[in-house]
Phi, psi and omega in degrees: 000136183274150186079059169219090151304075185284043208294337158259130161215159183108094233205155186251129154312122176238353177193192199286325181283340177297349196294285200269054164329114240264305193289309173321288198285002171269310183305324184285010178281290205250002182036046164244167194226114188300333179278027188241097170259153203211163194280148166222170198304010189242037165310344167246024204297302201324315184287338175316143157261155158277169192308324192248031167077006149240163182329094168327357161209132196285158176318147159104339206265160192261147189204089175304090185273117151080032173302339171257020156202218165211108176353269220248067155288146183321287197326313199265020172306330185274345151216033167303318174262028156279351216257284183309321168295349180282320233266347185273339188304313210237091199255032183225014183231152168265148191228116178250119179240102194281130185219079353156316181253035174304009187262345193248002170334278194307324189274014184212048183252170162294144168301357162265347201308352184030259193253021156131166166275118179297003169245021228215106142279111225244084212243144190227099169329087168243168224202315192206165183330293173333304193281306190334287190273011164292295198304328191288325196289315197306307177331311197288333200274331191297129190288090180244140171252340201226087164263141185192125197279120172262135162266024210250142350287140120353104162217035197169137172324129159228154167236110167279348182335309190282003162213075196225111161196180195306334190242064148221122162331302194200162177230159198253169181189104166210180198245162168305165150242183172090147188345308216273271243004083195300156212271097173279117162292132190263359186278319173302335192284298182303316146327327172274310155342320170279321167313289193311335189274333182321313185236029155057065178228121166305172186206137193231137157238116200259317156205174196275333195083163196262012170227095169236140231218122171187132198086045189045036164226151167238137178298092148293131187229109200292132206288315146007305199230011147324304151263332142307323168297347184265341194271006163258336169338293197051060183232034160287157164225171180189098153080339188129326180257180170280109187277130189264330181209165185243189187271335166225026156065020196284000000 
């Protein structure tokens, strides 16, 4: 992924969605233990210069934070906030931030975030009925400027209906991927679709996962054409139409 900030890696399970973890299953690859988490070398990426002072990733750019852990992990308290001040340095960059933890969300912002950083997307992780309504009410309460529910993996009819309002962007929809993969229903999708048009909520279907089920049949789907078939679905919405792209490139 381009743009992809790893400033940490490595996370402790915390819930259903977490059972076949993507990074878990790339490590073991490599006989390392995901549950270790540790700072890694590129913890400055947002700031590097090049030879003549300027930044190494140019303004504008989109910057896919901590994908191989999760931003407010236990583990990384102690350096999180050098982590917020780069990201406060370079306030010409969107920083999209995926999260499992939103509950620990409040005690581990900066003393300046007041009602959030305008370049800062807060993106909040639901799986199932269960996390929905632990994570969303908390979510909804959070001084955030850029919010947006990912459902990914999808792993059971949900209803968001009870947090759908204007100040979310967007909802994200996607399937597992990897061998073991439980089965994402595409009847779930189209449901969650219909809640966001219900409440004029963009809606993104970002990929089917790789055990995908729609009309009673179900699909093995080679993590290749995982996004592409969702991207032929041609069901994203924005407004009534069809999204082609967002404010953070999801």
């Amino acid at each position: 992924m381009t743009n992809c900030w790893n400033l940490w890696h490595g996370c402790h399970k915390i819930s259903p969605g977490c059972k076949n973890c993507y990074v878990y299953r790339q490590d073991a690859l490599f006989d390392k233990d995901s549950s270790i988490v540790n700072k890694t070398k590129s913890f400055e990426l947002p700031i590097k210069r090049k030879r003549n002072g300027e930044y190494t990733i140019p303004s504008g750019e989109t910057i896919y934070t901590c994908f191989t852990s999760d931003f407010f992990v236990e583990e990384a308290d102690l350096w999180r906030a050098d982590a917020w001040k780069m990201i406060k340095e370079r306030s010409d960059l969107n920083f999209l931030i995926i999260t499992k933890r939103i509950d620990r969300f409040k005690n581990h912002i900066p003393a300046d975030w007041n009602k959030g950083y305008d370049n800062v997307a807060i993106a909040c992780t639901v799986e199932n009925q269960d996390r929905a309504d632990f994570r969303l009410p908390i979510y909804l309460k959070l001084p955030i400027k850029h919010k947006i529910i990912i459902c990914e993996p999808l792993l059971e009819k949900i209803n968001l209906s009870s947090y759908l309002n204007d100040s979310i962007e967007m909802v994200v929809v996607g399937g597992e991927s990897g061998n073991s993969a439980r089965i994402c229903n595409y009847d779930w999708i189209l449901d969650i679709r219909q809640q966001c048009i219900n409440f004029n909520v963009n809606f993104h279907f970002k990929q089917t996962g790789a055990n995908f089920k729609k009309d009673g049949k179900t699909y093995r789907i080679l993590r290749k054409f995982q996004h592409q078939q969702a991207k032929k679905a041609n069901i994203n919405y924005k407004n009534g139409v069809n999204l082609k792209s967002t404010p953070f490139n999801l």
